[in-house]
C-alpha positions as CSV (number, residue, x, y, z in Angstrom):
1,X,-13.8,-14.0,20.9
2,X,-11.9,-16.3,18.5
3,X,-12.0,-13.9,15.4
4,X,-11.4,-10.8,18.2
5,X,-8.0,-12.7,19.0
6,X,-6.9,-13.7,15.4
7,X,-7.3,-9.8,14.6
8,X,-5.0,-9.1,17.9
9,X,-2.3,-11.2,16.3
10,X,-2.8,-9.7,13.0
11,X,-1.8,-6.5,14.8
12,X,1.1,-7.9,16.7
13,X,2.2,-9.4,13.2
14,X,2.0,-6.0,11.4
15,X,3.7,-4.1,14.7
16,X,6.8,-6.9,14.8
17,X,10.3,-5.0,13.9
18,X,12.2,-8.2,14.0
19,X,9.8,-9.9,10.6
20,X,11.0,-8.8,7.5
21,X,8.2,-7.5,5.7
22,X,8.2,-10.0,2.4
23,X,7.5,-12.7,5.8
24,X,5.1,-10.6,7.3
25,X,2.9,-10.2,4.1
26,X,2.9,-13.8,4.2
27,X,1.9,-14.2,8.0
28,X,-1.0,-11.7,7.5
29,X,-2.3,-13.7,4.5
30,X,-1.9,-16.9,6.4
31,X,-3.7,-15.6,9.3
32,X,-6.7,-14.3,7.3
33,X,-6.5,-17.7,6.0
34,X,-6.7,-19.0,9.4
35,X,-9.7,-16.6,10.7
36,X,-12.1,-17.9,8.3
37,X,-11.0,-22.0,8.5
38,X,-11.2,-21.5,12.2
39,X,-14.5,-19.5,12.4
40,X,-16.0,-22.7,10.3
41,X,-14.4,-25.0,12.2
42,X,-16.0,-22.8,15.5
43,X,-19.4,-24.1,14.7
44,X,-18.7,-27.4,15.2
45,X,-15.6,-27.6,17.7
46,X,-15.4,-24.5,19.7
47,X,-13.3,-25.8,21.8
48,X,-10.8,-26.5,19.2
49,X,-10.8,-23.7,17.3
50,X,-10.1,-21.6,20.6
51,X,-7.1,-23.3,21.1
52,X,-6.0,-22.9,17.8
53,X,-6.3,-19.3,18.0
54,X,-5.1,-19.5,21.5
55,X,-1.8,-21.3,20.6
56,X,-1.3,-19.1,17.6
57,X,-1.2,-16.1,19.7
58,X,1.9,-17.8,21.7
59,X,3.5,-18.6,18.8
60,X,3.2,-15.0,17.4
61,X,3.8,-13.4,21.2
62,X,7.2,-15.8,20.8
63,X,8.2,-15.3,17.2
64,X,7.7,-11.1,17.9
65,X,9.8,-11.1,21.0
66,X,13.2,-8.7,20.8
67,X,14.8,-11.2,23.2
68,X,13.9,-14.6,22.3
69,X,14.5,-17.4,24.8
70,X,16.1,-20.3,23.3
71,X,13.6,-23.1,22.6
72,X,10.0,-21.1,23.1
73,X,9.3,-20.6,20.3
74,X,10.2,-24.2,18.6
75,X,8.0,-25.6,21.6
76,X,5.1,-22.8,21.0
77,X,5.0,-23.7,17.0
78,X,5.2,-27.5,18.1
79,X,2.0,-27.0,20.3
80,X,0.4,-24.6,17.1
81,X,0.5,-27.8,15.1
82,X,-0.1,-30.1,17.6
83,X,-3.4,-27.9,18.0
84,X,-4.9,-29.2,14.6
85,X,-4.1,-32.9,15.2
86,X,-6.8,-35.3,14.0
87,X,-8.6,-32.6,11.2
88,X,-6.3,-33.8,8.6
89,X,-9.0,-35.6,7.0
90,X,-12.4,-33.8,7.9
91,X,-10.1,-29.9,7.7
92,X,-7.4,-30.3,5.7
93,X,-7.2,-26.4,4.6
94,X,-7.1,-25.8,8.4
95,X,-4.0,-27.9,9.1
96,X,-2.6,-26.9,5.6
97,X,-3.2,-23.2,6.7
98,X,-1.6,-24.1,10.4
99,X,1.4,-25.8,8.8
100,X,2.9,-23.4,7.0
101,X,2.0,-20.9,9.5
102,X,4.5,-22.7,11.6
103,X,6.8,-23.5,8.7
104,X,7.1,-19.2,8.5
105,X,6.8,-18.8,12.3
106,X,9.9,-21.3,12.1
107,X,12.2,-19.1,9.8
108,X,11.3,-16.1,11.7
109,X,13.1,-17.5,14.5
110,X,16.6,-18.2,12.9
């Protein structure tokens, strides 16, 4: 289910008018980053890894919008890295992967 949503926001990402496409080559890598960190981390914290994939998807659903609402999407990447808290030591490819997802989610909304 995880890997099933990652690929759903690979599509959204590769569908998105409003990402210039040097940004979006850059999300897509990321995110196949991201599917096979989070599919490891799975095995041990399924619970975890879901809601990485789950607030990624929000982030992505707000950074795609046409008509962004002011704030959602600083609040959606805020709960994206919020998501990896405490993995800094035993994942740090995961939260290095999730922290410049956010860092690119972030220009995309400017």
């Amino acid at each position: 289910m995880i890997q099933e949503r990652l690929d759903e926001i690979q599509t959204k990402v590769q569908g998105a008018s409003n990402i210039p496409d040097e940004t979006k080559g850059q999300l897509l890598a990321l995110i196949a980053d991201l599917k096979r960190e989070v599919g490891a981390l799975a095995a041990t914290h399924n619970e975890q890894a879901q809601a990485i994939a789950h607030y990624t998807d929000v982030t992505t659903r707000e950074a795609t919008r046409p008509d962004k609402q002011p704030g959602e999407l600083d609040a959606a990447i805020e709960e994206l890295t919020a998501s990896v808290g405490g993995f800094e030591s035993t994942h740090p490819k995961l939260t290095e992967i999730v922290n410049r997802l956010a860092v690119t989610f972030s220009g995309v909304g400017i």
